[in-house]
Structures are given as C-alpha cells and as structure tokens.
N, C-alpha and C positions, 0 to 999 in steps of 0.2 A: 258677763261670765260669772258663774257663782261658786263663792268659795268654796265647793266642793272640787267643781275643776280646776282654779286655782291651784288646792295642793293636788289635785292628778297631776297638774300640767309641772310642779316643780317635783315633784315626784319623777315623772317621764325624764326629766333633765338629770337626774341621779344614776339613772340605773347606765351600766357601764355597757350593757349589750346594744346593739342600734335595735333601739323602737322606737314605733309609731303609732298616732290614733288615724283612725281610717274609718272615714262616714261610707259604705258602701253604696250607701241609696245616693248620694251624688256625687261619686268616684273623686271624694274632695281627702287630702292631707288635713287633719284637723292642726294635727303639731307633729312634729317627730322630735327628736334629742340629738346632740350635736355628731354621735356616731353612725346614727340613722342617714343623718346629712351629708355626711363624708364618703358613704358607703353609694349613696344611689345619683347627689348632685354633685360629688367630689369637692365638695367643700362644706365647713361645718357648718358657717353660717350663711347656708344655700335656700333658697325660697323652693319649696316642693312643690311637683307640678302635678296635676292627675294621674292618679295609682297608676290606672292604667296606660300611661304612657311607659311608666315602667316594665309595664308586662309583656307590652309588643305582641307576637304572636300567643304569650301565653294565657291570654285573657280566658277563653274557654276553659283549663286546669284549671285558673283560681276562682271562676262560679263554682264549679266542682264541688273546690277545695271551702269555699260559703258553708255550702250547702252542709257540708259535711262538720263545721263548725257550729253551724245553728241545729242541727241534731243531737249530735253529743255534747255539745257544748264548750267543748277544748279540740284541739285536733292539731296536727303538725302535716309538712308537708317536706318532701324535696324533690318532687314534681315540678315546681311550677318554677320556669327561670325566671329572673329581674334582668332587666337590662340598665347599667351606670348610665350617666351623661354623656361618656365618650364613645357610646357606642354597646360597648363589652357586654358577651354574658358573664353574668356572675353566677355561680357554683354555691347555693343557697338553702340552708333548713331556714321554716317558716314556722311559727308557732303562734297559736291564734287564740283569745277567748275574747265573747262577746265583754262591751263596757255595762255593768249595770245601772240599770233606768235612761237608756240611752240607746233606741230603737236604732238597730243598723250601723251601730259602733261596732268597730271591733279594734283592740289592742294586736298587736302583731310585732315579735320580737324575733329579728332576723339574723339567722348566723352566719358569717361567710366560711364555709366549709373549706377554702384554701388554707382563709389564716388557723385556721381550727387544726387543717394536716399538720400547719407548718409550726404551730405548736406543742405539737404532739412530737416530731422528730427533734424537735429541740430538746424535750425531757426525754425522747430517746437516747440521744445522744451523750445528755449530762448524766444519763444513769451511766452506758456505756463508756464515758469517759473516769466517773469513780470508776467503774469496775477491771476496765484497765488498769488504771494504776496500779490495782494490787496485783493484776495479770502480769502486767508488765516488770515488776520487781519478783516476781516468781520465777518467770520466765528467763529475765535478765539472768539471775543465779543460776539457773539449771544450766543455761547456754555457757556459762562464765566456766560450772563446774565442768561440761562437756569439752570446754576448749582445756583445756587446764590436762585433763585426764588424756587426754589426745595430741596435743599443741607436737609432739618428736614427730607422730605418727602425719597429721596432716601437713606439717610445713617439708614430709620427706618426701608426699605425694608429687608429681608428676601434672597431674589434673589440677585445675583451678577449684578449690570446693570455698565455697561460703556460706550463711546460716544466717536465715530470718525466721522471725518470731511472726504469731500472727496478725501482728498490723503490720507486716512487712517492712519493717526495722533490722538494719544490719545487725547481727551478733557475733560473729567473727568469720574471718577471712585468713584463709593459710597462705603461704609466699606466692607461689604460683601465680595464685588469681591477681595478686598484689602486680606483678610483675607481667603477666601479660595485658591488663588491664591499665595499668602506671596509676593508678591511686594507691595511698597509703591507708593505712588502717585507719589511724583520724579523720581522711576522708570520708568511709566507709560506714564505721560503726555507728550505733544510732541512727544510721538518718535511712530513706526510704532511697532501698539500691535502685528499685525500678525506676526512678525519673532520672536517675545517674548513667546507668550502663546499658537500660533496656529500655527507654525512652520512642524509639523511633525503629521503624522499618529500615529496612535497606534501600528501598523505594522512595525514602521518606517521608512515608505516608505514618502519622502519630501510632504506637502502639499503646492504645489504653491498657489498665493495668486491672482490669477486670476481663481482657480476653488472652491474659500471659497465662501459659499453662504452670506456672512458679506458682502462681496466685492462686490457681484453682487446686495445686497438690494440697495448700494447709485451709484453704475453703472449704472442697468439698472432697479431702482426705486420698487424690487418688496419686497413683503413683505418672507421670510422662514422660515421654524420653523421645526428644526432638533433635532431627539431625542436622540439621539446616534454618538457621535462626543467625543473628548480630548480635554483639555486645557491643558500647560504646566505648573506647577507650577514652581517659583524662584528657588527649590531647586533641579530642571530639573526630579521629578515625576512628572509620568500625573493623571487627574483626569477625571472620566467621566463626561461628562456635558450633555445636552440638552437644547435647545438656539434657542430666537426668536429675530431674528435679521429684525427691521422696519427702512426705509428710515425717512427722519425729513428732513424739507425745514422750511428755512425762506424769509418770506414773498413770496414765493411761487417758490423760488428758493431753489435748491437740496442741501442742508449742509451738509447733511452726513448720520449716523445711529447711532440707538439706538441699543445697544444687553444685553438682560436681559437672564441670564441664572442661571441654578443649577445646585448642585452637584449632581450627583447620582452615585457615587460610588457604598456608599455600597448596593443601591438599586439593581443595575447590578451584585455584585457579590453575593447577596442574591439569585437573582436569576440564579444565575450559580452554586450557592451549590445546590439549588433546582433541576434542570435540572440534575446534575451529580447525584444527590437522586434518583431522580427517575425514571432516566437510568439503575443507581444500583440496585432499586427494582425492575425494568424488566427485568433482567439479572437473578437474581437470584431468580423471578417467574420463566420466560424460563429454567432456572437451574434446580431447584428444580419438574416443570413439569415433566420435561427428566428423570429426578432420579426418580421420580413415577414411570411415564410409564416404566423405564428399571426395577425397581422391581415389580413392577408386572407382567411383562414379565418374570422375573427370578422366581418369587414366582410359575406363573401358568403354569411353564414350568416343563416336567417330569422329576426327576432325579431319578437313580437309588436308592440311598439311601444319607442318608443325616449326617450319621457319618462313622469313617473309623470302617470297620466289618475285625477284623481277629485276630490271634494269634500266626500269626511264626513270627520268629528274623525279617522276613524283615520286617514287618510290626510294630513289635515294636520298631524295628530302626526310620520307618518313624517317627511314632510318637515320638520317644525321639528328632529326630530334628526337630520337626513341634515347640515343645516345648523351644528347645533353642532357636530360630531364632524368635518365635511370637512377642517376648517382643520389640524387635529391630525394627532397619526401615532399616536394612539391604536389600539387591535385592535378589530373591530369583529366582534362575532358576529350574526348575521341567523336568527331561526325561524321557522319560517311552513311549512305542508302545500304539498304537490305545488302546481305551479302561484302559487304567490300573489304571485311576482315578487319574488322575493329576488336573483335575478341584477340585476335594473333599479336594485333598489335599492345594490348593491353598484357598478352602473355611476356611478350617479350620487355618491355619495360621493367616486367618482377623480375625474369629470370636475372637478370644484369644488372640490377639494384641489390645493395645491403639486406633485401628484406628476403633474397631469394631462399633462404632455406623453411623459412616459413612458411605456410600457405597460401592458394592465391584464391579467395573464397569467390566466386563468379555467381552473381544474385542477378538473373534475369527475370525485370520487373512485369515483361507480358506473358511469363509463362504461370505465373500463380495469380490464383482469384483474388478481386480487391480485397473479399472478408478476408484470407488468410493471407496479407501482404505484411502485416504487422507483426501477427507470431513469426512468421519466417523471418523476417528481419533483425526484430527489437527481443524474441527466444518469449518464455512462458512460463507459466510455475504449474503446476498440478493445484486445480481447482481452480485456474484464473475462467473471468467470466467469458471468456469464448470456449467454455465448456473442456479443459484441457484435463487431458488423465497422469499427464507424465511434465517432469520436469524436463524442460528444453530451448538449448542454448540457442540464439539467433545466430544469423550470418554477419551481426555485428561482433558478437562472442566471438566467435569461430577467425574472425581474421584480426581478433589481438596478435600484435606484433610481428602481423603479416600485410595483406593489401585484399582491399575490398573493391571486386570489381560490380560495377551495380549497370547492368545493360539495361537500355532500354527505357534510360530515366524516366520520359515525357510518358512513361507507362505508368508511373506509378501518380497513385491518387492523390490529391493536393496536400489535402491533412496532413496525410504520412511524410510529404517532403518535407511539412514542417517540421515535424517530429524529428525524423533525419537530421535535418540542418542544425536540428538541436543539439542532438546527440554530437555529432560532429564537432560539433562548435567548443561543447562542454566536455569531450573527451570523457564519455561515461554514459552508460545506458543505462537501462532497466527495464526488466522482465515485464510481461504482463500477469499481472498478479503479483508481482513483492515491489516491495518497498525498497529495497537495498541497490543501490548504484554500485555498477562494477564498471571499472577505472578502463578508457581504450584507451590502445597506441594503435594508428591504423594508416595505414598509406591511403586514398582514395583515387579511385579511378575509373571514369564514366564514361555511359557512351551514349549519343543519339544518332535516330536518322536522318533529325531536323537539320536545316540548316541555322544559322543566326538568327537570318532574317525570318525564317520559321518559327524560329522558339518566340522572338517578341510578338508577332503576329497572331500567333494561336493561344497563346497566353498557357502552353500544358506545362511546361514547366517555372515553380517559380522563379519571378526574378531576383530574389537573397540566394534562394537555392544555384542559380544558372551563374551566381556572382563566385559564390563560395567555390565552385567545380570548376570554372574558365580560368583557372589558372595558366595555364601551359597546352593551348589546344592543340590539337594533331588532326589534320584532316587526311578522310581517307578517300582517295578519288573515285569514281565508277569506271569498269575496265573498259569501260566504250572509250574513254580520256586517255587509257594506253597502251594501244593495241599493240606496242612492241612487247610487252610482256605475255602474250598469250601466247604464243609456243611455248616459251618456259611454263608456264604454268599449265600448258596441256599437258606437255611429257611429265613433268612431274606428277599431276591427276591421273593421269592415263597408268603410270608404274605402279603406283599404290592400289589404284582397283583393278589392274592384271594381278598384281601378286595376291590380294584379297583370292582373286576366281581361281588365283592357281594356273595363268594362262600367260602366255607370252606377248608383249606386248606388241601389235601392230605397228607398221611404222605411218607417221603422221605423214601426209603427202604436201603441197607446196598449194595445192588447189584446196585443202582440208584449212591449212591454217588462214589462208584467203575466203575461204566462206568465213571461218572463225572472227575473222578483225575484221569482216564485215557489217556481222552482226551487232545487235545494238546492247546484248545482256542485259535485260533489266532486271535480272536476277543475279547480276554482277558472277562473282567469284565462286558462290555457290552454285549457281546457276552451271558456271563449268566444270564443276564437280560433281551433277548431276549429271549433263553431257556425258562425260566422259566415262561413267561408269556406262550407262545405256551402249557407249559405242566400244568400251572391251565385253559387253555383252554379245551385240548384233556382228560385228565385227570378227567372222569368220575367215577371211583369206589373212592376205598377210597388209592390207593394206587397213588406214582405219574408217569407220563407217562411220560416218556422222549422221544425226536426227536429231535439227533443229526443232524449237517450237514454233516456229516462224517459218517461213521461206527468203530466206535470204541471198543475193545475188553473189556469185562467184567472186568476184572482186571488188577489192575496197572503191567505194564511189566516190572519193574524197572528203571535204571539208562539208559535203551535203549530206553524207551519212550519220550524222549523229541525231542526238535527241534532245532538245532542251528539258530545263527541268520542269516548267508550269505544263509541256506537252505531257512529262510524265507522269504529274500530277493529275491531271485528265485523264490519262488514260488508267489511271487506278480506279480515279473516280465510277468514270463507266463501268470498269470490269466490275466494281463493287452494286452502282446500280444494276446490271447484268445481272447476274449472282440472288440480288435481292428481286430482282422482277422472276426469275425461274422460279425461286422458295415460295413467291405469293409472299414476302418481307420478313419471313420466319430465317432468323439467328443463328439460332443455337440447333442442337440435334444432330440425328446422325442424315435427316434431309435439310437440316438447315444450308444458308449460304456459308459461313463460316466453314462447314465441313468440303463445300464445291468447292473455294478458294485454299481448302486446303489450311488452316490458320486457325488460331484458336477463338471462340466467343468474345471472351474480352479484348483480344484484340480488333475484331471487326466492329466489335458497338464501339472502340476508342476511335478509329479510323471514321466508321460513318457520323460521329459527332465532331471529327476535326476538318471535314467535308462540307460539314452541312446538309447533309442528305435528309431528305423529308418522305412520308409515304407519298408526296404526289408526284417524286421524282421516277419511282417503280410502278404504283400503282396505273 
C-alpha cells in the first residue's frame, strides 16, 4: 500500500461519521472505520463482508445510485436500505464521491437516520426544557396570584375545582377536591395529577394522557365537558365524576386549565338500582304474562276429568303415594301407556304440595318440533341464533318456585336431556342468546310411556337423566288391569259430555258396562273418553249406545281377555307398518301416515325409529 493511502486509511479511522472505501468493480470493503463497523457487523472491530451482502434485495437502487455518482460526481441517497448483521433494516442516508486516481473506488459515508431523529428530539427537548423553566416560574406566579385572589371563593365552592399548567403540573386545589379525592395539597401540587387521579379506566383498561380531554383543553385550547369519567381516590377507590375542563391564558398566552368537577357516585349507582328495578319488573311482567297465557290455556283446554275416579288397589296404591311424595320436593317419575292419566296424576301431586299456589308448567316433549324443543324449554333473547325477534321466558323460567311437569320425556332429543339434566343439576338456566344465569327452584316431575325395561333397552332416554328423575316412581296401570273402575269412570265421562251437549244423561245398562270390561282399551282412559262422548252423541233413547272400535264380546271372558304387553307392541308395530304401506312411506302431510294414525310427524318418525321399521318392512 502507498503512503498516500496509508494516510487515507488513518484518515478514514478519524472521521466520527461511519465510512467506508468501496472497490465497486469487485463488491470488496477496502477498509471502513470503527463506526462503519458497528453500524453494518455490530461490532467495531468486525471483518466486512461484500457490499453487497449488505444490500440484500437493494442491490438494483445502489447501481442506480453508481451510476448517478459517476455522472455528477457526488450524489447522496435514502433509497437504497443496508441490512445489519442481525438481520435489521437500517433507515439510512448514503453520501458517495469517487476516490481520486483509484478507478471504481468510491468513499461512502453513511448516516443512520434513527440515531440522527433521536438527536434531533434530544435538542428538542433541551431547548423545551430551558424554555420551560421560564414558563414554568411565569406560570407558577400567575396561578399562585389566581389562587391568592380567589382562595374564600373556591374553598366555599361545592364542586371539586383544581388548576394545571401546561405540562400538566398541579397548581392548586380548593377543599372539595381535597376531600372528595383524600389527597392533600402536598400531595397534589407540582406533581403530574393525571398519573395520580386519572390514571386508569374504570375497566382498567390505562388511560393515556394524550387522549384525556384535561389535556387536550390547554393542548389544543378547547373547552370539554364530560359526564361519565373516574377520578382515582388516595385510597386507590374510584369515584364517578363529571368535569368541565376550560383552557385559562395569561395575558393571552395559554397557562393551562381549569377542571371543576363532581361526585356522582351515588347518582350513578342510583341509577343502576333503578335500571336493574326495572329490568326486574319487566322480567317478571314477561313472566307473569306467560303464566297467564299458559293457564289459561290449561284452564280452557279439555280434560277428561279433573280428580282421580276409581276403587281397585291400583288406584288406591296411586293415591297412597301421590300422598307420600306430595309433601316433599322429591323428583317424581310417572309410567304408564298412552292415555292412563299420568298428567292427573302429576296434577294432583302440585295441587296437595307446598308448591300449589304456584304454577304447574306442563311441557309435553312430543308435541313441539326437535328445532324448537330448546327455545321452549331453556326461553330465548331477541336476536339469538335460531333467528328469535322477542325476548322469551322458557318453561324452565315459567315454573320457578313452582313444578315442572315434562311429558313424554323419551321424546325429547338426547342433546337436550343433557342440557336439562344440567340445568337441573345446577339450579340455573340460560336463554338462548345471553350469557346471564337465572337461579331455579323447581319441583320436577315426569312422565313416560316406557316401561323400565323399556327405557334401558331402547336407550331414548338417558341414563343420568332416567337416574336423576326415578326418584319416587308412580306407575299407572292400563284399564284393561282394572276393570272395576270402568263404571265409575263411564258415569263420570258420560256426565261431563251430556252436560257439554246440554243433554241428559242416558242411563249405562249392566250389558253396556259388560261389553265395557270386556274390552281391552288400548287407548286406555282416553280412549273412554272418547267412547263416551260418541255415545251421549248417538245415544237417543234413554238407554246408552255404545260404538266400540273393535267388536267386543258381551261379557267378560276372564283371565284370557287380556293383552300382554310385547302383543301390544306388535300390534302398533303393524298398525304403523299399515299406515306407512297405504302412504307409499310418506310421514308427514296432510296424506302422510302420521296424519292416518292421527298423531303427530315427530312422533311417528320417534316410534318407527324405536321399532326398527325399515322401507322393506312397507315396501
């Protein structure tokens, strides 16, 4: 090397900017200086590796940038990024002149434009910090004289007022604030109120102090007035305030603000008892509505009779355990085939229980569609996702601190029992679409058609759910089991639908209730309910006209007229494949089977799936 670049090279080691020489024609670091080296290997005394490794994708800008140096002869750039050793873009002016008698040198003295900002806000700063001080002892006195000329007037005020300057430095504080806040003036004065009282949301989510509207009155001069905001108290409670925070200049320069504010605590939370008041008395209007409309729906709806009618053991069995279990909040599960009056007997359980003045909400699971089994039950919000327009209580709502009767359990869909058995479990529901748990007291009481060995067999109801409910079982027998009671229970049928027609009641004859107890009812109790209206219909003389569905023999043929149960089962089965071989297998409709059978959709697809019926059984 020759002393000429010798002193370039200790030269290049002087100068305090980071530079480097750079042979372009073979993208070589000739030398750089120790802040050259710190800046691109992160260390000073780092070995340089080809320019262009530093350039990465900006290799294209710095031929450019050549180009444009070997024309004018000088040239700068802030084009072209550098990438450090660890990766980093660096934020860079470039400044470039060819080396004389040194083809394809170029000198290149690099700025890092961060440190260059962060220079720059530092002598911002030192300026702003002298010029303060003289603000700040201007400012101090006017505020001093302001407190001074005022001090009777604001310590007599009512409202909390206090005064900062503009770097948001306490200048004085009147009693009030003193006192509803619990700091004292030493506290207070001099120091930056906003990280003391106005620190934080009520949420506690940080409130910076460049989006406090305090800040912004001696900012950017305007006047705010906030009604709903926190102040921090000393003992770190918040308090609600509302605050009108005004700009104040002396002599027509910007001093600071004025902020007069109060408490309103307990104004807010007066009104948030209120709001909860009378969210609650809409609640429990909506409530109490629903319990209307559902009794009067149950009052003006037909029932066969309205106490239990009969006198064999089964029946006075019922009743000795309607009688144990009433007094209790025991769970009570009810079996017994179509028709045998497991609703009466679930009536009669409330009426004679503690819970009787309350409601008896009667949620029969086969007569609502699976989609709407849920809203009906567990109630809805207005907007939940099964598309609802109105807020609406369930029939879990509806028989708080009453009794819920749920027919038909083995009807309802697996999901939902869990759900149920949840709710149950946890004494507390929840709408579809809110979040909020509302607290049950609820008697429960259910019913199937199944038998025991039914329910484990077909798997429809679960078994937590079949556990939680068989508390206290009550079975109901089929009246073919007690044909002593079917005189009583005609003449009682029989009186209710003459007095319906307005007509006097036939008398039942000795051969009338001998076809009667002949019969096998597999429509149990209802079934003579319907009987007996048809016969105060046809039943024109004085005698009464019976029309069976059957043809049944004049007298009881003893201990061989009955029906077992798996025969019953068959014989539904059939009637259902019957039904579905007429339809061509079609369901629903007003040709479907379900409509032949008289019954509803979901009930027949629940039936043909606990059957096993297949289309090669119709087909």
């Amino acid at each position: 090397m020759s002393l000429d670049l010798l002193d370039a090279d200790s030269l290049l080691q002087s100068i305090p900017e980071a530079t480097l020489l750079l042979d372009t024609g073979s993208d070589r670091i000739v030398n750089w200086n120790p802040q050259a080296a710190l800046l691109l290997a992160g260390r000073e005394d780092g070995s340089p590796a080809p320019f262009s490794h530093y350039l990465g994708a900006g290799v294209p800008r710095f031929i450019v940038f050549i180009e444009e140096v070997d024309h004018r002869g000088a040239s700068w750039t802030r084009d072209v990024p550098l990438r450090s050793a660890d990766g980093n873009v660096l934020k860079c002016e470039i400044r470039a002149r060819p080396v004389p008698a040194q083809q394809s040198w170029l000198i290149l003295a690099i700025t890092d434009l961060r440190a260059l900002d962060h220079r720059a806000e530092t002598a911002a700063l030192a300026e702003t910090f002298r010029a303060g001080i003289v603000n700040w002892k201007r400012t101090e006195g006017f505020f001093a004289e302001l407190e001074r000329q005022n001090q009777l007037i604001l310590n007599a005020a009512g409202e909390g007022i206090y005064g900062v300057n503009a770097d948001g430095k306490t200048t004085f504080v009147n009693r009030a604030a003193r006192e509803m806040l619990g700091w004292t003036s030493e506290d207070l004065l001099g120091k930056d109120i906003h990280s003391m009282i106005h620190h934080h949301h009520l949420s506690g989510e940080i409130y910076h102090s460049h989006e406090c509207p305090i800040y912004r009155s001696f900012r950017f001069e305007q006047v705010h007035r906030i009604e709903d905001e926190v102040f921090w108290r000393k003992d770190g409670k918040p308090i609600r305030v509302e605050y009108v925070s005004t700009p104040i200049y002396d002599q027509q320069v910007l001093a600071g603000a004025v902020v007069i504010f109060r408490d309103i605590t307990e104004r807010k939370e007066s009104e948030r008892k209120l709001r909860e008041a009378m969210a609650e008395v809409a609640a429990l209007r909506d409530r109490l509505e629903q319990e209307n409309a559902y009794l009067q729906e149950a009052i003006t709806s037909e029932r066969a009779h309205h106490d239990i009618i009969g006198t064999s053991p089964a029946i006075r069995q019922i009743i000795a355990r309607i009688d144990l279990v009433a007094q209790t909040s025991a769970t009570v599960l009810i079996s017994g085939e179509t028709g045998t009056g497991k609703s009466l007997v679930a009536t009669e359980i409330h009426k004679t229980s503690p819970r009787a003045k309350r409601p008896l909400i009667h949620f029969k699971c086969s007569s609502v569609a699976p989609e709407e089994v849920e809203a009906e039950l567990f109630g809805q919000m207005r907007g939940a996702p099964n598309g609802a327009t109105r807020d609406k209580p369930g029939k879990l709502e509806l028989a708080h601190g009453g009794t819920l009767f749920v027919d038909d359990v083995e009807e309802l869909p697996l999901e939902i029992q869990g759900k149920l058995l949840h709710a149950l479990q946890k004494g507390a529901v929840t709408r579809l679409g809110d979040t909020r748990e509302k607290p049950l007291d609820i008697r429960v009481i259910a019913a199937t058609s199944l038998s025991e060995e039914a329910v484990r067999r077909s798997g429809r109801i679960r078994e937590d759910l079949h556990l939680f409910l068989n508390v206290f079982p009550i079975s109901c027998p089929p009246l073919r089991e007690r044909p002593e009671d079917i005189p009583l229970l005609a003449s009682h049928l029989l009186k209710i639908a003459c007095r319906r027609l307005n007509r006097q009641p036939p008398v039942i004859t000795e051969r009338a209730v001998a076809q009667m107890q002949a019969y096998d009812w597999p429509g149990n109790v209802r079934e003579l309910h319907n009987v007996m209206e048809r016969a105060a219909i046809v039943s024109r003389e004085s005698k009464l006209v019976l029309e069976l569905s059957t043809s049944a023999p004049e007298a009881p043929q003893g201990r061989g007229s009955f029906v077992t149960e798996a025969r019953m089962q068959d014989m539904m089965r059939n009637n259902i494949i019957a039904a579905l071989r007429e339809t061509k297998g079609r369901v629903s409709g007003d040709s479907g089977a379900a409509a032949l059978l008289q019954i509803k959709p979901t009930t027949l697809y629940s039936r043909i799936k606990s059957f096993g019926i297949a289309a090669a059984d119709w087909s």
